[in-house]
N, C-alpha and C positions, 0 to 999 in steps of 0.2 A: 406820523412816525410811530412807531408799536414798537412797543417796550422792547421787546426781545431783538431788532433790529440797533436797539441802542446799545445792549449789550454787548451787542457783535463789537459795534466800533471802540466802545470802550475797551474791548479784550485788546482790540490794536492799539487802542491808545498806551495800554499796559506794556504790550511787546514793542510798541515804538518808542518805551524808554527804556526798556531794557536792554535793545539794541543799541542806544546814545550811549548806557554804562559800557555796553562790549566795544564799540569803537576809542571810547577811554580807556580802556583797558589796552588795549591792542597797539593805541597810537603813545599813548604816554608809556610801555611798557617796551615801545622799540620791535614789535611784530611783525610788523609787515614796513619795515626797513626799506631805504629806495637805494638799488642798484644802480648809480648812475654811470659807472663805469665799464657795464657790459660783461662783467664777472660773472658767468652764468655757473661757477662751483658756489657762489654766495646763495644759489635757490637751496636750500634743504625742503624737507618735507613740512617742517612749524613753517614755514615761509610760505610755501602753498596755500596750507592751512588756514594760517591767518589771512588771509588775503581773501580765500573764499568763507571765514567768516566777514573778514571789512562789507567783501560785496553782499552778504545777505545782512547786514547792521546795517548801509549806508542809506536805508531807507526811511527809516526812524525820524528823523526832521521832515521829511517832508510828507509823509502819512500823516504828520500832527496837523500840519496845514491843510494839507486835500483833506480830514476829516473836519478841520472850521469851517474852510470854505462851504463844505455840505450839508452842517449845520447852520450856520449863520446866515445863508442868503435868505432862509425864508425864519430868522432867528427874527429875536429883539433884543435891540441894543441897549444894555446895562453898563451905566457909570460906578455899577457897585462891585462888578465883577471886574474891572480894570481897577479899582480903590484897593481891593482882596487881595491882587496879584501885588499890585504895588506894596503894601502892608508885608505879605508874605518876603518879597523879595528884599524886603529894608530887614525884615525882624531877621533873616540866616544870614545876608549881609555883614550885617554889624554882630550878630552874638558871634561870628564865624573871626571877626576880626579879632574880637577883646584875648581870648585867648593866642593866637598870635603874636600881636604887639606882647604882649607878658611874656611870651617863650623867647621870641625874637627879636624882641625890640620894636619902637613904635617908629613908621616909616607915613608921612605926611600925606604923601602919594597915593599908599596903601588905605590908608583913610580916608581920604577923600573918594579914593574909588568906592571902598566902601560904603560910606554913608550916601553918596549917587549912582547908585548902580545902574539906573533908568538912563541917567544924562549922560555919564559915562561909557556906556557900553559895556558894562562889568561882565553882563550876563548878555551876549550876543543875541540869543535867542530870545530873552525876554523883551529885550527891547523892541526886537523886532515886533515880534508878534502881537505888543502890545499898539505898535502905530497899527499894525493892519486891523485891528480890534477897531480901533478909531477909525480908521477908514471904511469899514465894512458897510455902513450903512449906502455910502456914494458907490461902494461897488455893485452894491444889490440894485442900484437904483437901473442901472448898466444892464446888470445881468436880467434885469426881467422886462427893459424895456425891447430886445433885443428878439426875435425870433430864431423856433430852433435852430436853422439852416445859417441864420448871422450870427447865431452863437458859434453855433460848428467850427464855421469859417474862421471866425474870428480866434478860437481855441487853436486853430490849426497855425493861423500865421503866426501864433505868440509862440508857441512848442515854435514852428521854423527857426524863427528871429532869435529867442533867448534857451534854444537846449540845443537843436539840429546843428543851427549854422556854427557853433563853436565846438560841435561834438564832431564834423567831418572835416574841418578844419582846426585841429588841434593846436597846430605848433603860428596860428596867428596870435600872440597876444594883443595884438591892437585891437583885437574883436571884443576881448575881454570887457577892456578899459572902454570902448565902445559903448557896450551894450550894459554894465556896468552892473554885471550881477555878481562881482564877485565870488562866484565858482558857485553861485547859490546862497554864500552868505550876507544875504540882504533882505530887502524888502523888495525890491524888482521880481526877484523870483519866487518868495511870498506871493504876489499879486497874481502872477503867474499858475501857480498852483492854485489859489486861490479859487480862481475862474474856473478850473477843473475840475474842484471841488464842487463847485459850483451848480456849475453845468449837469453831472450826474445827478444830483440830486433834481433838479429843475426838467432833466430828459431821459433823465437813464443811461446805463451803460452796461451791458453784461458784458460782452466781449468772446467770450467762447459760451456756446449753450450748454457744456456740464462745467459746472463750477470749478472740480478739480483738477482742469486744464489751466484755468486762472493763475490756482497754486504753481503748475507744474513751468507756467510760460517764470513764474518769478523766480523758479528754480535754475533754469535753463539760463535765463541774462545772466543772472550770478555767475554761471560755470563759464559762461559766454566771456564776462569781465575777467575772471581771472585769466582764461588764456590769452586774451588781449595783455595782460600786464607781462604776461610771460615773452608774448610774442615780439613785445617791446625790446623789453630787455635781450633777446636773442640778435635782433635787430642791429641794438644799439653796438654791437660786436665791431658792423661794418659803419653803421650810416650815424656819427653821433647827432645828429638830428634828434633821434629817437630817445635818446638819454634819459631826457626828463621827462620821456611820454609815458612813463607807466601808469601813473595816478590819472591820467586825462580822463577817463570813463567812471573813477571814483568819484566824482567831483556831482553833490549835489543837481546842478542844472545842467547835468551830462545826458544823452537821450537816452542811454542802457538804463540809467538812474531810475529817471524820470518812469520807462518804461514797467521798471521790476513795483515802483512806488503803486502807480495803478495796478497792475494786476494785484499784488496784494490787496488792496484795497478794495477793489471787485470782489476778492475772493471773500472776504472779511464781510462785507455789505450785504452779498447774497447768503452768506453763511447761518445757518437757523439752528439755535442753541437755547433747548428748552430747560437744561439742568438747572434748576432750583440753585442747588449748593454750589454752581459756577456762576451764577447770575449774584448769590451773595460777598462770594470771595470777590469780584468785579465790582461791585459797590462798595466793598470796605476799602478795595485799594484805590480806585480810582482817585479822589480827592486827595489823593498824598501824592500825586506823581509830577508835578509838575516842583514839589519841595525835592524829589528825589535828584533831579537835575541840578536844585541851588544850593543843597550839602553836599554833594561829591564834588561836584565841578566850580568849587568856590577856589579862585584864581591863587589862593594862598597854600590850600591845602591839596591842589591838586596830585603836585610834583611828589608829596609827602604822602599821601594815600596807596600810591600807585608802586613807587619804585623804593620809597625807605619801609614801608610799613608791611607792604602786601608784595613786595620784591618782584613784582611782574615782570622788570629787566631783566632779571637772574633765570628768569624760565622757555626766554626765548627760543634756545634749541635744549632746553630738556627734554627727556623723555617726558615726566609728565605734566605737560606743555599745558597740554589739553581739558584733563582734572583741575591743573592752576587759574585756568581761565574760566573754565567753565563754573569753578567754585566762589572766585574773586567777584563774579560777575554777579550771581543769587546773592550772594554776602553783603554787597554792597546796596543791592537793590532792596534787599531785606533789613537790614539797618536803618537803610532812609528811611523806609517807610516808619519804623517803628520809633526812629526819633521824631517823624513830623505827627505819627498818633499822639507823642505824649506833646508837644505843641498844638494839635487842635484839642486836646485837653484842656490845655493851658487858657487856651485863648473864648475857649465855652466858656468857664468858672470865671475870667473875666469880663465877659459878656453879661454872663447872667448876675453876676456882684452888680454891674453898671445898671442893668434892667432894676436889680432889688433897691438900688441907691434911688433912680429917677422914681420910683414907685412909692417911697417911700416921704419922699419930696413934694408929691403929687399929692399924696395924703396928707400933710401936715400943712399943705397951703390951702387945704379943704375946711382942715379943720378950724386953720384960722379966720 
């Protein structure tokens, strides 16, 4: 793998959290609102809007994965870097809590969640990601014993079984709870991705031979999704069947989803990016971005980031809707980062205090 192909994914790794901030933004701020009773004067234009930003953000979770998946099969597995994460998500955790309890009062619940965030679920995504960390080696084991044409195959029945068959059969819930991927928020459809992730790196995948049709295919599902949501709600006029079908195509382990997630990815992967000074701003940020998810979206201060601090509710059909979002969204992503720089400060000086302690230790039982 050559460097500058690493770049590439990391810039997506960058845009795939910046997109996690936009759909917080959007979903906690009341945006893209569900119509379930066929009111089609309730579309304004912010409601469009929002909706075709949800669908180009809703890819963001699972780019993160199809990029492990394509690194990790022919990766090495480190207990240091699951230790890292763990560490990371205890230290925003708990400093995210102490303030809290003092403002708010101390809540038993809220503490416990906090102090286990791993066992708890506190951070959905952390958790997940971190079984499939664990798991990766018995996947790779899978993945490479397998030949292209059984990989193929096998890629194709899993996309069938866990994106297809619940995306042309929407209004079955029993398929759900079946197949037990909760709408993508799990580990099932991790593994799933996973493989796909996988797989490209292991066989390849261009998909269109100019690259900028990649981009244009991830453009096109987006606008594809939104009128599906529209088309819903028109629907739902006559047949309420259709009522709660707007979000069906939003939903992580949805095939529009699924679809727009690879082509970005494609596009990203073939994408050749020799700027120096885009290859540095990509290394300063990259290693803060997975803290950018665990200060924003910490279960206490989310409701309070979003709608009493940054009034995102309040801009829903504003005029400038759009400036609010688009500002909220850098703001926040630009803060994380720059709270998690002065914490890998923090935690270097610490390091190297411990380094100067053993060393020092090391010398004095020399001497004696």
């Amino acid at each position: 793998m050559n460097e500058g192909r690493k770049i590439n994914l990391d810039i997506l790794r960058i845009l795939s959290m910046i997109f996690v901030v936009s759909l917080h933004y959007l979903g906690n701020g009341g945006a893209y609102y569900n119509i379930t009773n066929g009111d089609v004067s309730l579309i304004k234009f912010n409601y469009v809007l929002s909706s075709f930003f949800q669908a180009l953000s809703i890819v963001g979770v699972n780019c993160f994965v199809l990029i492990t998946g394509y690194f990790l099969v022919n990766g090495k597995f480190k207990i240091k870097k699951i230790f890292n994460l763990f560490l990371i998500t205890i230290f925003y955790s708990v400093l995210l809590f102490i303030p809290y309890a003092i403002i708010y009062g101390f809540s038993l619940k809220n503490f416990i969640k906090s102090c286990l965030p791993l066992l708890m679920g506190t951070y959905w995504f952390i958790t997940a990601y971190i079984i499939l960390y664990i798991l990766s080696p018995f996947l790779n084991i899978l993945c490479k014993q397998m030949s292209k044409k059984q990989f193929l195959i096998f890629i194709c029945i899993l996309i069938g079984i866990f994106s297809l068959w619940r995306s042309i059969m929407p209004f079955a819930d029993n398929v759900e709870k079946i197949l037990g991927t909760s709408s993508g928020y799990g580990i099932v459809w991790f593994i799933v991705l996973y493989f796909i992730g996988a797989y490209i790196h292991l066989h390849g995948i261009n998909l269109f031979k100019k690259n900028i049709f990649n981009l244009m295919g991830y453009f096109i599902v987006a606008i594809g999704m939104v009128v599906s949501k529209l088309l819903m709600i028109f629907l739902s006029q006559k047949y309420i069947v259709f009522a709660t079908g707007q979000n069906y195509y939003f939903h992580y382990d949805a095939i529009s989803v699924l679809l727009e997630s690879v082509f970005l990815f494609v596009f990203f992967k073939r994408l050749n990016v020799k700027s120096q000074i885009i290859s540095k701003i990509v290394t300063f940020l990259v290693p803060s971005i997975f803290s950018v998810y665990l200060i924003h979206q910490n279960f206490q201060w989310t409701n309070l980031l979003w709608n009493d601090w940054l009034k995102a509710n309040q801009f829903v059909n504003s005029n400038y809707f759009l400036l609010h979002y688009m500002g909220c969204v850098l703001l926040v992503f630009v803060s994380c980062i720059m709270i998690d720089q002065i914490r890998r400060g923090l935690f270097y000086l610490f390091n190297k205090m411990i380094m100067s302690l053993k060393s020092k230790h090391h010398n004095n039982d020399c001497i004696s």
